[in-house]
DOMI-370224 format. One record per residue (C-alpha): residue number from 0; x, y, z. Coordinates in steps of 0.25 Angstrom, whole numbers, always signed. Layout:
SITE/nr/east/north/up
SITE/NUM/X/Y/Z
...
***
This chain:
SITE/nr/east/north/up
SITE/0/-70/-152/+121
SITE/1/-68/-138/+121
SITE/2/-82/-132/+126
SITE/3/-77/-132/+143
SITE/4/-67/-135/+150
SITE/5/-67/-152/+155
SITE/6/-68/-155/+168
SITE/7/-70/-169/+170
SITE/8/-70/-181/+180
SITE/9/-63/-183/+194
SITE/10/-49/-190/+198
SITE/11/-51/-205/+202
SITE/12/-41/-215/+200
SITE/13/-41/-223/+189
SITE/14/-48/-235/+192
SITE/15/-44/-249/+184
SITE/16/-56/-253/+175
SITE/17/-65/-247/+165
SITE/18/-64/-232/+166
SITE/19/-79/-224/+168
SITE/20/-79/-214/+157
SITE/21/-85/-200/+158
SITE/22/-94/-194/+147
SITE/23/-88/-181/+147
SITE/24/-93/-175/+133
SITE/25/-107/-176/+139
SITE/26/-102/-165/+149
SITE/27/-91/-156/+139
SITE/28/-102/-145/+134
SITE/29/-108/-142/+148
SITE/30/-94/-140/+156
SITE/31/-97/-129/+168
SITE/32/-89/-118/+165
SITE/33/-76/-118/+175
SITE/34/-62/-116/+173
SITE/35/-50/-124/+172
SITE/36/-39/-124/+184
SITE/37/-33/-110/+186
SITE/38/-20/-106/+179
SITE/39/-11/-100/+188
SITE/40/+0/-93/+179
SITE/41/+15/-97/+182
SITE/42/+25/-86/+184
SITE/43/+28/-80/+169
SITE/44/+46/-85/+174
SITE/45/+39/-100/+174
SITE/46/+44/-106/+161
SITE/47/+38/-121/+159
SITE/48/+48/-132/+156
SITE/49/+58/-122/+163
SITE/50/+71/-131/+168
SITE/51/+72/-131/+183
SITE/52/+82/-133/+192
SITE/53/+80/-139/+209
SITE/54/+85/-147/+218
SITE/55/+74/-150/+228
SITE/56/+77/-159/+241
SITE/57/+64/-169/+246
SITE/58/+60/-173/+260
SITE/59/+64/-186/+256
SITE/60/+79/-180/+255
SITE/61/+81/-181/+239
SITE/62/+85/-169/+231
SITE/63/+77/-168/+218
SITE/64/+83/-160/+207
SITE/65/+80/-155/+194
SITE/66/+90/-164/+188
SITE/67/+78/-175/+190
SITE/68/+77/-181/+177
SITE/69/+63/-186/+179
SITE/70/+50/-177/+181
SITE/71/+47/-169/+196
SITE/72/+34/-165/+200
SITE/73/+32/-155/+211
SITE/74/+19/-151/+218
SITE/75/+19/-143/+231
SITE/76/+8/-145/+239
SITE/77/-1/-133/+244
SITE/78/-13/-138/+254
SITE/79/-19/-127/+254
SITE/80/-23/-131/+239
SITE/81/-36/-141/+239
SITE/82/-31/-146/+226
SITE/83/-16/-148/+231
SITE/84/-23/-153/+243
SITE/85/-33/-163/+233
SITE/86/-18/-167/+227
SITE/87/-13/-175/+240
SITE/88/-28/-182/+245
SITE/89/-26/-195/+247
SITE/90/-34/-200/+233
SITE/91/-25/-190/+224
SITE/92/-12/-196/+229
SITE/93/-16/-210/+228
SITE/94/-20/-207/+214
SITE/95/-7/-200/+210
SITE/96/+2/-213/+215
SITE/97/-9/-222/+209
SITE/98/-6/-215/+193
SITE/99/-4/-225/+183
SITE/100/+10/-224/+177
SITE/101/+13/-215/+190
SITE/102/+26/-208/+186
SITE/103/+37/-214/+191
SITE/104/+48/-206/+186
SITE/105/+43/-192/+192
SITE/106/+47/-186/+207
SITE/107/+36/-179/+214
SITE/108/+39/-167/+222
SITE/109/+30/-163/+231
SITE/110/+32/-150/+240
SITE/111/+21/-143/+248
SITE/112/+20/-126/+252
SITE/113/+18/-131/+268
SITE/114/+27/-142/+275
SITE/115/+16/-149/+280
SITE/116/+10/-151/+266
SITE/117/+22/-158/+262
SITE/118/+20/-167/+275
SITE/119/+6/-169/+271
SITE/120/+10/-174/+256
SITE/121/+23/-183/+261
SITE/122/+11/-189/+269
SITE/123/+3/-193/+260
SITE/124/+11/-196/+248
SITE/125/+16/-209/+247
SITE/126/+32/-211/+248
SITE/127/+38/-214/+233
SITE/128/+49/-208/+228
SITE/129/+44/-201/+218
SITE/130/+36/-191/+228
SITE/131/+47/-182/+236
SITE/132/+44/-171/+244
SITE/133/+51/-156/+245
SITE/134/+51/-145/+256
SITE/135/+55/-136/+245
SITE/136/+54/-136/+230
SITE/137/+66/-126/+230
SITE/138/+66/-121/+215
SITE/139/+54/-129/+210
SITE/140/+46/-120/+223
SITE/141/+50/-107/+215
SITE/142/+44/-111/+204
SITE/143/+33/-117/+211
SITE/144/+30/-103/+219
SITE/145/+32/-92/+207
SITE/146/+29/-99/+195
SITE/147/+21/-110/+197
SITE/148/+7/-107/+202
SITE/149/-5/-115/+206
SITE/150/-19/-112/+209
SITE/151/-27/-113/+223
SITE/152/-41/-113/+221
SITE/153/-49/-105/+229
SITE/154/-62/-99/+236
SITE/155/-67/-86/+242
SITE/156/-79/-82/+246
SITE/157/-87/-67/+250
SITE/158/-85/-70/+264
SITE/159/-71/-71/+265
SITE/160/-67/-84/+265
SITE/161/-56/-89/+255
SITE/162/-52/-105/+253
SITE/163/-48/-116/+244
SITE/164/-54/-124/+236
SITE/165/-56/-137/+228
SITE/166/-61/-138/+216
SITE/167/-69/-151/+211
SITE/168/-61/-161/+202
SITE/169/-59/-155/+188
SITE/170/-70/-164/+181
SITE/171/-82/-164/+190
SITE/172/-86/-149/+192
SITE/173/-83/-137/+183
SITE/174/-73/-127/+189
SITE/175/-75/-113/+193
SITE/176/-67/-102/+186
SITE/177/-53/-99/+192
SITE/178/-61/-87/+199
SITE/179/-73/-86/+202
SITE/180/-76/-73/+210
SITE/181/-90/-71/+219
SITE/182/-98/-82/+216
SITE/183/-111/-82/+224
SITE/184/-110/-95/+234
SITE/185/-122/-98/+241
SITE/186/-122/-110/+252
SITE/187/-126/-123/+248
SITE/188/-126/-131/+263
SITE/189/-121/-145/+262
SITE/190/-122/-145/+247
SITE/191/-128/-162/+250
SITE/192/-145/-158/+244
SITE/193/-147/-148/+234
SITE/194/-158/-142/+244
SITE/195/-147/-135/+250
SITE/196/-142/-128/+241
SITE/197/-148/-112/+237
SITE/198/-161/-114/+230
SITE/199/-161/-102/+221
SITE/200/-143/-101/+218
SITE/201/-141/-100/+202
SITE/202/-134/-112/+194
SITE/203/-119/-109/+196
SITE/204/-119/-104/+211
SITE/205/-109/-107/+221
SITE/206/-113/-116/+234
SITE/207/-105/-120/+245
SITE/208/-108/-131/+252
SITE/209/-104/-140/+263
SITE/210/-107/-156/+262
SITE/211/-100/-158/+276
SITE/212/-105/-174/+275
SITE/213/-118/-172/+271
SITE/214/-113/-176/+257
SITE/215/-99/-175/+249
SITE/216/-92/-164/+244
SITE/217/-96/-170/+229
SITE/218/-108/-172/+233
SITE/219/-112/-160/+236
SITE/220/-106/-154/+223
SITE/221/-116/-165/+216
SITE/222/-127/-156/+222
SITE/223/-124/-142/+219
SITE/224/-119/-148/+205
SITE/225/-133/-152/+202
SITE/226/-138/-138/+208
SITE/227/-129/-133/+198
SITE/228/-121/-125/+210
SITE/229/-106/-124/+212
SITE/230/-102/-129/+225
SITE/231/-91/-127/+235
SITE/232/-91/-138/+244
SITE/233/-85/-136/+259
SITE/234/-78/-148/+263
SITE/235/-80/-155/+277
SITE/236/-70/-149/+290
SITE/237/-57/-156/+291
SITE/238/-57/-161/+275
SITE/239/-48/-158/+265
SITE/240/-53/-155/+251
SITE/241/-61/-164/+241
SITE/242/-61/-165/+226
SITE/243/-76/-163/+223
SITE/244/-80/-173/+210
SITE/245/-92/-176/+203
SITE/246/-83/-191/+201
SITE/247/-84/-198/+188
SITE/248/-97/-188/+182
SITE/249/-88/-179/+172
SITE/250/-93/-163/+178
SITE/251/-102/-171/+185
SITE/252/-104/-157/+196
SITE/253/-102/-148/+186
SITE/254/-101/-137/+195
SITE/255/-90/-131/+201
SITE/256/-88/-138/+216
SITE/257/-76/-132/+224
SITE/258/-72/-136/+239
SITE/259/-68/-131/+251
SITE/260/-63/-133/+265
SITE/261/-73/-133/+277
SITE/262/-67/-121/+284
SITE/263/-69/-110/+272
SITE/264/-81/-116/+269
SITE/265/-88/-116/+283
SITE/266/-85/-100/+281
SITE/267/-89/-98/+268
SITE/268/-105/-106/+273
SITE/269/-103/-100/+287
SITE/270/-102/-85/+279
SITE/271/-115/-87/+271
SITE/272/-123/-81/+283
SITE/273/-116/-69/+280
SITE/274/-117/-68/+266
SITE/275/-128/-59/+259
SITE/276/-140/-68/+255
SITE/277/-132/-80/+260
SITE/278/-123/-78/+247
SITE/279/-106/-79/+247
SITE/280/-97/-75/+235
SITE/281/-87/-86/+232
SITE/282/-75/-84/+224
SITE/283/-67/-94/+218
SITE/284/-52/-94/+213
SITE/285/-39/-99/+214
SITE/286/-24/-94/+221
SITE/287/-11/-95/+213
SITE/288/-3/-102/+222
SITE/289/+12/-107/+220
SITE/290/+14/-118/+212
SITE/291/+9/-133/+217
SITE/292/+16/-142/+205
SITE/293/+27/-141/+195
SITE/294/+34/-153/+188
SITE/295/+48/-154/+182
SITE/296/+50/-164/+170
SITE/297/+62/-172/+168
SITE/298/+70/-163/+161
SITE/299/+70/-153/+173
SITE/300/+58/-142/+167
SITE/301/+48/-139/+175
SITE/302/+33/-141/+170
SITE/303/+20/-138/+174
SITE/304/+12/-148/+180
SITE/305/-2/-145/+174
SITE/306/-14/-141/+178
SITE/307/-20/-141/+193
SITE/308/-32/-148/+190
SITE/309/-34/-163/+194
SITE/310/-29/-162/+212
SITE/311/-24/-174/+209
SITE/312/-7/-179/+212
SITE/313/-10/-186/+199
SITE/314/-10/-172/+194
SITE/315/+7/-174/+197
SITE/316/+6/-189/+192
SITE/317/+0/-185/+178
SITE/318/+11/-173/+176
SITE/319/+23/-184/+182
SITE/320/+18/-193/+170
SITE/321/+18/-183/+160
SITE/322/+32/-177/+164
SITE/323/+36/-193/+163
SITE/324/+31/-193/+149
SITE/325/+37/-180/+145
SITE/326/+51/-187/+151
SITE/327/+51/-199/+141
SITE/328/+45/-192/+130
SITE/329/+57/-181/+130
SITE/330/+66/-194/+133
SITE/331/+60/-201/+120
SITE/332/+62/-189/+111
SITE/333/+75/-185/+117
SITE/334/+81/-200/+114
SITE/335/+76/-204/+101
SITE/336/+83/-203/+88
SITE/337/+72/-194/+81
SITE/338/+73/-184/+68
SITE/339/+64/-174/+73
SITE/340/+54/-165/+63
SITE/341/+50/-153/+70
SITE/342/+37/-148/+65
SITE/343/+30/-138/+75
SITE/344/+37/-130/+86
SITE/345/+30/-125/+96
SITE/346/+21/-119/+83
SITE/347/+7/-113/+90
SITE/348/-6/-122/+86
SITE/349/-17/-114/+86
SITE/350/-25/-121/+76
SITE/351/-13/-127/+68
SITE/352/+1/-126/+67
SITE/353/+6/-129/+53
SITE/354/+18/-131/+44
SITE/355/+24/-138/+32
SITE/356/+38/-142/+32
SITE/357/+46/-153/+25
SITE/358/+52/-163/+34
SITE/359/+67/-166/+36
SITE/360/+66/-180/+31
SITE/361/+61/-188/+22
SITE/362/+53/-203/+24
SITE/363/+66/-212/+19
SITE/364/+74/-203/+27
SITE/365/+67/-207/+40
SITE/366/+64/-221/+36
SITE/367/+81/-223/+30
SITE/368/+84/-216/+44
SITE/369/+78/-226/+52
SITE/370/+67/-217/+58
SITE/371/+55/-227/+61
SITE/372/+45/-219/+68
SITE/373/+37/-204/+67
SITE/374/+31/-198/+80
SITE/375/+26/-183/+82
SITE/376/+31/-177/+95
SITE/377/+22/-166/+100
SITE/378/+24/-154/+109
SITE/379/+13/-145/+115
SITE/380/+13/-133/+120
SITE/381/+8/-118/+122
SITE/382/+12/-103/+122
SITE/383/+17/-98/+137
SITE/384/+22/-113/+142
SITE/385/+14/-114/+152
SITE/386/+2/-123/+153
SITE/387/-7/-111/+157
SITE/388/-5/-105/+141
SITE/389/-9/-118/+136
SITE/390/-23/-118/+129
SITE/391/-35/-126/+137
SITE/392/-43/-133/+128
SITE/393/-38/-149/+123
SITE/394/-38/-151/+108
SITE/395/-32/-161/+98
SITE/396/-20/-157/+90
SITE/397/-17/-164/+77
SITE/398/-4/-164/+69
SITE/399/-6/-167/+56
SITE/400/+4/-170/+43
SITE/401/+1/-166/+28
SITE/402/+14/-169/+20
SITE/403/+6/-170/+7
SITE/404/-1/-185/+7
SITE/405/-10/-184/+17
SITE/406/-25/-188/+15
SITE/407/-33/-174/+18
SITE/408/-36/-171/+30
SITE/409/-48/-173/+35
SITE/410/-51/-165/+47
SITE/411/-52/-151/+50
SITE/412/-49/-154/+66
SITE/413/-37/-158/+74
SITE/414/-35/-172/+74
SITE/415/-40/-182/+63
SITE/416/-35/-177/+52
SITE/417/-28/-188/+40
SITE/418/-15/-180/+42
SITE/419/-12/-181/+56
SITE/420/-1/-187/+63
SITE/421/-2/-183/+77
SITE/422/-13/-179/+87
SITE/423/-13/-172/+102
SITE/424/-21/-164/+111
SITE/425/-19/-152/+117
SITE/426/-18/-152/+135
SITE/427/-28/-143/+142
SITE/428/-18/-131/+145
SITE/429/-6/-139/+146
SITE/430/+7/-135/+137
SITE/431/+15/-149/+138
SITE/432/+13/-159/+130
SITE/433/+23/-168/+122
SITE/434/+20/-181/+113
SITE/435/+29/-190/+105
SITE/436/+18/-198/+95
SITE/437/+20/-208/+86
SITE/438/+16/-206/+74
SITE/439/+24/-217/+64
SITE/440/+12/-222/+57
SITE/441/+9/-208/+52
SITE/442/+24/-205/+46
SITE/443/+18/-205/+32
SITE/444/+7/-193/+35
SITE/445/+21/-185/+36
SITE/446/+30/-194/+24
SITE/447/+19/-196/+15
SITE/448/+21/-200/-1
SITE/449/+29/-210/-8
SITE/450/+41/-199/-8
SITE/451/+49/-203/+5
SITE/452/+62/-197/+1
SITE/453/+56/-183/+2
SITE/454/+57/-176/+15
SITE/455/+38/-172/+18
SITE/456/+34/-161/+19
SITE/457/+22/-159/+26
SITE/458/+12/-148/+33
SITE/459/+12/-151/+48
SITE/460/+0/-146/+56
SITE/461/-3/-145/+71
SITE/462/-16/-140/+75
SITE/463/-26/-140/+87
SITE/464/-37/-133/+89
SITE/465/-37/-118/+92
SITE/466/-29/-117/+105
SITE/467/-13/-113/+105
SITE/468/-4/-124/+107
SITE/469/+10/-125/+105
SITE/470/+15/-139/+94
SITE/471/+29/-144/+94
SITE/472/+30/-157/+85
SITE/473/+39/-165/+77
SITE/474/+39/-177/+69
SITE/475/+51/-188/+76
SITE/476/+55/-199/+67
SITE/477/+63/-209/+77
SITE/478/+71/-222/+75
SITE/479/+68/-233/+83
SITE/480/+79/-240/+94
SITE/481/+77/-254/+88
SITE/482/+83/-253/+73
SITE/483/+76/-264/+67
SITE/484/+61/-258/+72
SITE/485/+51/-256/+62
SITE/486/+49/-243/+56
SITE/487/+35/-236/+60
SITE/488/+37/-228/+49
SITE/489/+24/-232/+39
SITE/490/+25/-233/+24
SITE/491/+13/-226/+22
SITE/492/+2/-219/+32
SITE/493/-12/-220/+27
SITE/494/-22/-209/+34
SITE/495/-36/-218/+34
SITE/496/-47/-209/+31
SITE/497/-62/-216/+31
SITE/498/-74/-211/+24
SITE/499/-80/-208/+39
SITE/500/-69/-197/+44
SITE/501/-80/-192/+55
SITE/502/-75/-190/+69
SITE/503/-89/-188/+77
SITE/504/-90/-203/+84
SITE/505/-104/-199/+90
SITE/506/-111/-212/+82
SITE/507/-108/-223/+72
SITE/508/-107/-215/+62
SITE/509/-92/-212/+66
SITE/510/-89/-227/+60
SITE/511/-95/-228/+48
SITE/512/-87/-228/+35
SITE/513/-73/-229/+44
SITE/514/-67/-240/+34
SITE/515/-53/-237/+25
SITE/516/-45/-243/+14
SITE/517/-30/-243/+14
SITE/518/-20/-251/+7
SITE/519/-8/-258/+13
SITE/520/+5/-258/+4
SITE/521/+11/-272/+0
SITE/522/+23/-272/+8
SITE/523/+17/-266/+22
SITE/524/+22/-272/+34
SITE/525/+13/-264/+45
SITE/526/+0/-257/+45
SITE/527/-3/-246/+56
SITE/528/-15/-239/+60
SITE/529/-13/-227/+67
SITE/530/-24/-217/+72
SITE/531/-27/-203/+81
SITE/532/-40/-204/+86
SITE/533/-47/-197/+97
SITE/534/-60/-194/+103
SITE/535/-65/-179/+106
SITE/536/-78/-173/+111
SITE/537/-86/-184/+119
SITE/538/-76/-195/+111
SITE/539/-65/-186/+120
SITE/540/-69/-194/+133
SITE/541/-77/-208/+128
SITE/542/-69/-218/+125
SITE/543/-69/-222/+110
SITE/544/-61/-234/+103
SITE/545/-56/-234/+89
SITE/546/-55/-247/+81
SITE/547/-50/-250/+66
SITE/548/-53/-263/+58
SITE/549/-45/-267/+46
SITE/550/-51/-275/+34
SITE/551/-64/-279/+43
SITE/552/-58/-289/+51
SITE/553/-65/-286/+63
SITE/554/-59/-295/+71
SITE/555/-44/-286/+72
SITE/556/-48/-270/+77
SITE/557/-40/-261/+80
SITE/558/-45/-253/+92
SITE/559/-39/-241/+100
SITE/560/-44/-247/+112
SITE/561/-33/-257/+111
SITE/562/-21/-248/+110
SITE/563/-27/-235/+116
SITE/564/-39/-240/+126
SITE/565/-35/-227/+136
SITE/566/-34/-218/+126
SITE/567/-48/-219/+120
SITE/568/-57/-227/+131
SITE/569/-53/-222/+143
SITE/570/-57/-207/+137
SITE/571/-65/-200/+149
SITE/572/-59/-208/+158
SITE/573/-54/-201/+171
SITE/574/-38/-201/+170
SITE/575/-37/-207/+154
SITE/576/-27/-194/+150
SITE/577/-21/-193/+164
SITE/578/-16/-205/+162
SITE/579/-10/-202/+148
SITE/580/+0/-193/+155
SITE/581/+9/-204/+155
SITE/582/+9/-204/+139
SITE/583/+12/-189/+138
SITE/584/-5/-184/+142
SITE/585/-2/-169/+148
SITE/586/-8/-168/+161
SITE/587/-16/-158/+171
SITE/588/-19/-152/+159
SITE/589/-30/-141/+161
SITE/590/-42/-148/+157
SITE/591/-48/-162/+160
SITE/592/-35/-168/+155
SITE/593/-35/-183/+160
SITE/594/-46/-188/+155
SITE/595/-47/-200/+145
SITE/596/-48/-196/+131
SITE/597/-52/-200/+118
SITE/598/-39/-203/+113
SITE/599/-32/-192/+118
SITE/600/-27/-184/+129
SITE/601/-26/-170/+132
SITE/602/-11/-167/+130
SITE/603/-6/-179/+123
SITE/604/-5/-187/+108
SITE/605/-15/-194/+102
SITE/606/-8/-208/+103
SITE/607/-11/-214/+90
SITE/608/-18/-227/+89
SITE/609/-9/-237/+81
SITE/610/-13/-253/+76
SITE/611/-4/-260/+68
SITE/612/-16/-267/+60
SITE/613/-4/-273/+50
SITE/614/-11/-288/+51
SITE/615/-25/-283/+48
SITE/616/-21/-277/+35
SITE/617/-19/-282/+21
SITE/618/-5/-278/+15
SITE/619/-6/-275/-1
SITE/620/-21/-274/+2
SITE/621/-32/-263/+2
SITE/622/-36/-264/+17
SITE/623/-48/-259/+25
SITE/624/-50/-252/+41
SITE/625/-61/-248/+48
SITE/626/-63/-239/+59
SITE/627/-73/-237/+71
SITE/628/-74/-229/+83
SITE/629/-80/-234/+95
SITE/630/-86/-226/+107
SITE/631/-88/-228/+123
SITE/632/-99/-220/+128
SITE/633/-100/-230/+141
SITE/634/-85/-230/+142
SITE/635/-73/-241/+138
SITE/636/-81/-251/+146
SITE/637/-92/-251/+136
SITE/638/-93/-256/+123
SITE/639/-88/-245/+111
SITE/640/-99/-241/+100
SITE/641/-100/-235/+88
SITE/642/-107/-223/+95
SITE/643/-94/-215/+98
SITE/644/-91/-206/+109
SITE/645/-100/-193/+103
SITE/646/-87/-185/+100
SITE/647/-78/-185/+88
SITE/648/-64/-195/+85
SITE/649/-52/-189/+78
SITE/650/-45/-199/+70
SITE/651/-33/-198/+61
SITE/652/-29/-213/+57
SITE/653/-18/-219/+47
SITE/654/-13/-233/+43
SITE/655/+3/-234/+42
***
């Protein structure tokens, strides 16, 4: 997971039926090195979440103000961009109004730097009333022009010729470094046969060659991959730009492949007669450019969109969701009664962040004031406040609670441990994030023992793995609306821990001596089974299931296929995290983001799996369960086995 950056599979719209899957792991140790999009550092006056003030008026004759009180999305259009220009093609805009859970509460501003770019997108956007369209952006244009940037990338050659470029889809090829200077390219003709391409050029050289009909743009790149060349593919005269893909085989070219139009390209072959031994130099970078997006969130504060990665209007879509989910979130918090325990403020995780305090209240306080539920809401952030400062690289992040009757903890990792109580992962350079978890069934980790007059106190730690992220949490006991609801507060949370604690699910082995003994009190009215559980290494993008029997009645299993298919079997799936945004998933983050998962996303809370298995216990009785991991290696379609998905499960699990 941490070796080299993931590149991984093309767009495609999601297509109903069973999902292919991709085999990622087989591919993660042999990534070509490349580098990730190109930061373009904001102007030092930006300040992210900064309230804005505008009043903006549209074609269509409205006036939008910052007094809005639902999210705004802004992109500007530059055409001289081949990934703004990928952004409006005809299959990108059918994908963005074809989103499930399209985000109907958002208004999408869209602007361009020449007028007749804005005539060109009122053409072929479809008429709605969520997509307006602005000559100026007034206020929102400052900001867009000094301290928002975005980046152009380009090509330049020894000859004297300077272009655009675009780059192959984020999942197919590797990318080249943000600047490359003085690369030796050598002519490949076509670029259709390997026979015309040089004989004698090392691994790693750059070709340019130019299909012209002869065969596609991808095809092409398929030859010079195999030749282990990097390819610059000319497109045909008169054609706009196309997104180069290796389709559904995961760095399937695992080269870098860039394109360019016909014109620069006829000068840069016509120029090789020039050149010394039939050798040019190639250079490519990128220009920092003003700004193409920015969004505002419902409470008026502007926020960055994300990362540049995927030209896709979906792109827009995906960060419209998120601020939709932001906006309820904040509404939620904002209108519940709740006693609030701050634990960590902004305190830096680099490893761990720790500290032992008595809480505020004790259980019969809580249970005599009518609170009837526990969640754990959780903040993420960096140093710096912008997404740019943000570390890389995704990693789990576990909360866990000793408060002095805790079983010992058996792992040394983030995530899995007997005292846990909550479970994230970290985005790929992203510093949002913001998650309300229930966690009720866990509420005696944290009041544990008999004394429940007595306020806990208790050791709360926060830890990831190495990087520097930022952790705000708090425990938030709330009371329902309805006075006469249960209470979800348990009587007593009971960690399970089997003989077998082994996470590695590359055999059978991973299910033997998975069976635990618990009692049930006389007098218990509800049984719950609640458990974190997700897949890393190659268990991160094959789909795994989770099942538990209780006292061998085989014929009653609780599966996490049955409450949280998406969440383990569409793992490697295409879109499985992008469409997760609408639950609180970050998106464009800096890496292959929206793929499916093991049971996670990056950005997002590990949504625990919860059965009520009250009729399959025995109340006043010593009771049994069993536990076994199935895995997919065919994909959801075929049938689960006990051989595992060759990566290793984090689990946590309790009964309440």
């Amino acid at each position: 997971e941490e070796t080299a950056p993931r590149r991984k599979k093309p767009i495609r719209k999601m297509i109903i039926g069973p999902p292919k899957i991709l085999l990622a792991f087989v591919l993660s140790a042999s990534h070509v090195s490349g580098s990730l999009p190109p930061a373009t550092f904001l102007n030092e006056d930006y300040v992210n979440n900064q309230l804005v003030s505008f009043d903006i008026e549209t074609t269509q004759g409205q006036l939008l103000s910052s007094d809005n009180t639902d999210p705004i999305i802004f992109m500007k259009y530059n055409s001289s961009d081949p990934f703004s220009k990928q952004m409006i093609s005809e299959g990108s805009i059918a994908d963005f109004v074809g989103m499930a859970d399209f985000p109907e509460k958002t208004t999408f501003v869209f602007s361009a730097y020449a007028a007749e770019d804005l005539d060109e997108l009122q053409s072929l956007l479809p008429v709605s009333p969520q997509f307006v369209f602005a000559e100026s952006l007034d206020e929102i244009d400052v900001l867009l022009n000094t301290s928002w940037n975005s980046p152009v990338l380009t090509l330049s050659t020894s000859s004297g010729v300077a272009t655009n470029r675009l780059d192959c889809y984020y999942g197919s090829c590797a990318w080249p470094d943000e600047q490359d200077f003085d690369l030796p390219l050598l002519n490949g003709g076509s670029g259709c046969s390997s026979s015309e391409y040089p004989s004698d050029a090392a691994s790693g050289s750059y070709v340019i060659v130019y299909p012209h009909g002869a065969c596609s743009p991808t095809d092409a790149a398929k030859v010079a991959s195999k030749l282990s060349y990097n390819v610059i593919v000319v497109q045909e005269e008169g054609e706009d730009l196309e997104l180069i893909s290796s389709g559904d085989d995961v760095d399937g070219l695992n080269i870098v492949a860039t394109m360019i139009s016909y014109e620069p390209g006829s000068e840069i072959i016509d120029s090789f007669e020039a050149a010394d031994n039939g050798v040019l130099n190639v250079t490519l970078s990128y220009d920092v450019v003003p700004g193409f997006f920015a969004s505002v969130s419902a409470g008026g504060r502007l926020l960055e969109i994300g990362w540049e990665k995927l030209p896709t209007l979906q792109m827009l879509g995906w960060a419209a969701q998120w601020l939709e989910y932001k906006s309820s979130l904040e509404t939620t918090l904002s209108s519940e009664e709740a006693l609030v325990v701050p634990i960590f403020e902004f305190d830096l995780m680099q490893e761990a962040a720790s500290v032992t305090m008595t809480l505020p209240v004790s259980e019969s306080d809580l249970r005599a004031g009518g609170f009837g539920a526990m969640g754990v809401e959780f903040a993420l952030g960096c140093d710096g406040g912008q997404d740019q400062d943000c570390s890389i690289w995704d990693h789990c992040i576990t909360f866990t609670a000793d408060c002095g009757d805790g079983e010992e903890n058996l792992k040394n990792e983030p995530g899995g441990a007997s005292d846990e109580v909550g479970r994230w992962v970290t985005s790929f350079r992203r510093g949002v994030g913001h998650f309300l978890t229930d966690a009720s069934p866990l509420f005696k980790k944290i009041f544990a023992g008999d004394d429940v007059d007595t306020p806990p106190t208790c050791t709360f730690k926060i830890q990831t793995e190495g990087e520097p992220w930022r952790a705000t949490l708090s425990l938030r006991f709330t009371k329902s609306d309805d006075a006469e609801a249960e209470s979800s507060l348990p009587s007593e949370t009971k960690p399970i821990i089997y003989e077998n604690m082994a996470t590695k699910f590359a055999g059978k082995e991973y299910n033997e001596n998975r069976t635990f003994e618990f009692d049930v009190p006389e007098g218990t009215t509800k049984v719950l089974l609640h458990a974190l559980v997700t897949g890393h290494g190659q268990c991160e993008f094959l789909p795994s299931s989770h099942q538990w029997i209780f006292n061998d009645n085989n014929s009653t299993i609780f599966s996490s296929s049955d409450i949280a298919y998406s969440s383990y079997m569409l793992a490697g799936t295409p879109f499985g995290c992008a469409n997760r945004t609408v639950e609180g998933a970050v998106p464009n983050e800096h890496g292959t983001w929206y793929y499916g998962r093991g049971g996670w996303c990056d950005g997002m809370d590990v949504k625990p799996l919860v059965f009520d298995v009250t009729s399959e216990v025995e109340v006043g009785s010593t009771n049994s369960l069993r536990y076994y991991g199935l895995g997919y290696l065919s994909g959801p379609i075929g049938k689960g086995d006990e051989d595992g998905c060759g990566g290793y499960i984090l689990m946590s699990s309790n009964l309440a």
